[in-house]
C-alpha positions in Angstrom: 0.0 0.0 0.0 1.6 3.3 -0.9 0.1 6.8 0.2 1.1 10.5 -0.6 1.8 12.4 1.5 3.4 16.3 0.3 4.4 14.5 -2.8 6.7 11.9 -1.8 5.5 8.2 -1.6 4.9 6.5 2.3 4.6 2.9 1.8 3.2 1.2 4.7 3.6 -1.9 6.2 1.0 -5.0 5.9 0.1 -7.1 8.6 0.6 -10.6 7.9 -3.3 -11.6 7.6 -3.1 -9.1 4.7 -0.8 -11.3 3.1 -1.3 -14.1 1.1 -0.1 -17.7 2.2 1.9 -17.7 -1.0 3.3 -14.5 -0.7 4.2 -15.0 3.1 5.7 -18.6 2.6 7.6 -17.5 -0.2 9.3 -14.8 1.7 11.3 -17.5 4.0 13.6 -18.9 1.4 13.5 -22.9 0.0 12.8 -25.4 2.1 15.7 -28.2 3.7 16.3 -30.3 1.2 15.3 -33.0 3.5 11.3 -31.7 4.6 9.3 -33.6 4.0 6.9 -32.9 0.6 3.5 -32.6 1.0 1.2 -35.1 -1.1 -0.5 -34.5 -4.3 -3.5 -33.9 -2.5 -3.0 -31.8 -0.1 -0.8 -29.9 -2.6 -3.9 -29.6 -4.8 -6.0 -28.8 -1.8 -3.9 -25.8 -0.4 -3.8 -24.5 -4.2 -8.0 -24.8 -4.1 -7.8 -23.0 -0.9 -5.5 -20.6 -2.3 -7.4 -20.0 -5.3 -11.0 -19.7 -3.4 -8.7 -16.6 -0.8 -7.8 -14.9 -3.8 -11.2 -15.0 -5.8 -12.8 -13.1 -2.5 -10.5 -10.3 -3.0 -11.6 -9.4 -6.4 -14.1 -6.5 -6.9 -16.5 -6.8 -9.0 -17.3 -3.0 -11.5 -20.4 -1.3 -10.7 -22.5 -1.1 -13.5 -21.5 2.5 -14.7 -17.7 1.2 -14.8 -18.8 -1.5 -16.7 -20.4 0.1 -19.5 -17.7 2.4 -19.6 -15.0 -0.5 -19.8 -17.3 -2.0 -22.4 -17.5 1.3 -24.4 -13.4 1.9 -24.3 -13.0 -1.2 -25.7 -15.4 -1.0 -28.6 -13.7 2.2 -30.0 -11.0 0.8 -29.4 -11.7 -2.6 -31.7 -13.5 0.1 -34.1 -10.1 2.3 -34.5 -8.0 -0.7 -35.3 -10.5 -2.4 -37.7 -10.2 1.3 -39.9 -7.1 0.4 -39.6 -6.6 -2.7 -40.5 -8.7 -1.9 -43.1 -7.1 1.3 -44.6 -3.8 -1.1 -44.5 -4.8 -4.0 -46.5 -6.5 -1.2 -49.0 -3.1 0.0 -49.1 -0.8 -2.6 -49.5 -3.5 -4.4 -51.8 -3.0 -1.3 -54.1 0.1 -1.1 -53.9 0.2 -5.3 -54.6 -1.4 -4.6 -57.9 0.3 -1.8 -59.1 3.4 -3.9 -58.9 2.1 -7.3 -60.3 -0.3 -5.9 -63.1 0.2 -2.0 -63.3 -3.2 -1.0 -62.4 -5.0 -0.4 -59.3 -8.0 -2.0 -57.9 -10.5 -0.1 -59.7 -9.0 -0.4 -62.9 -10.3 -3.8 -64.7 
């Protein structure tokens, strides 16, 4: 978490709840090569478990963010269509100018 403060950055610290189990385990280097690994299904267990802790975080976009999301990306897949577009018109000219000496209107 970082806050502003007279325009230089705090960053504060997390408590350890805050934390994921990933994130916290990962922080105390690898294990002894001699621990003992834990089995297949508790491996995939703790990754369920890990996977459910994560999904609760995420925040779902109210509707007005949402239709504004939706909206950005249209225009956006609209813009690069006209431009896709006004390349291939391009380069398809251009194709047959070299190969036949005409352009596309010309028959």
């Amino acid at each position: 978490m970082v806050q502003i403060r007279a325009g230089y950055p705090i960053i504060a610290r997390m408590s350890e709840d805050q934390v994921t189990e990933t994130a916290a385990s990962s922080s105390k280097g690898r294990p002894a090569k001699n621990a003992a690994k834990a089995g297949i299904f508790a491996r995939i267990a703790l990754f369920v478990r890990q996977v459910i802790g994560e999904l609760k975080k995420v925040v779902a976009p109210t509707r007005k963010e949402l239709i504004n999301y939706t909206l950005v990306v249209l225009v956006f897949v609209i813009i690069m269509m006209v431009i896709v577009t006004l390349l291939d018109l391009a380069f398809g000219t251009g194709v047959q100018w070299v190969f036949n000496g005409s352009g596309p209107t010309d028959n």
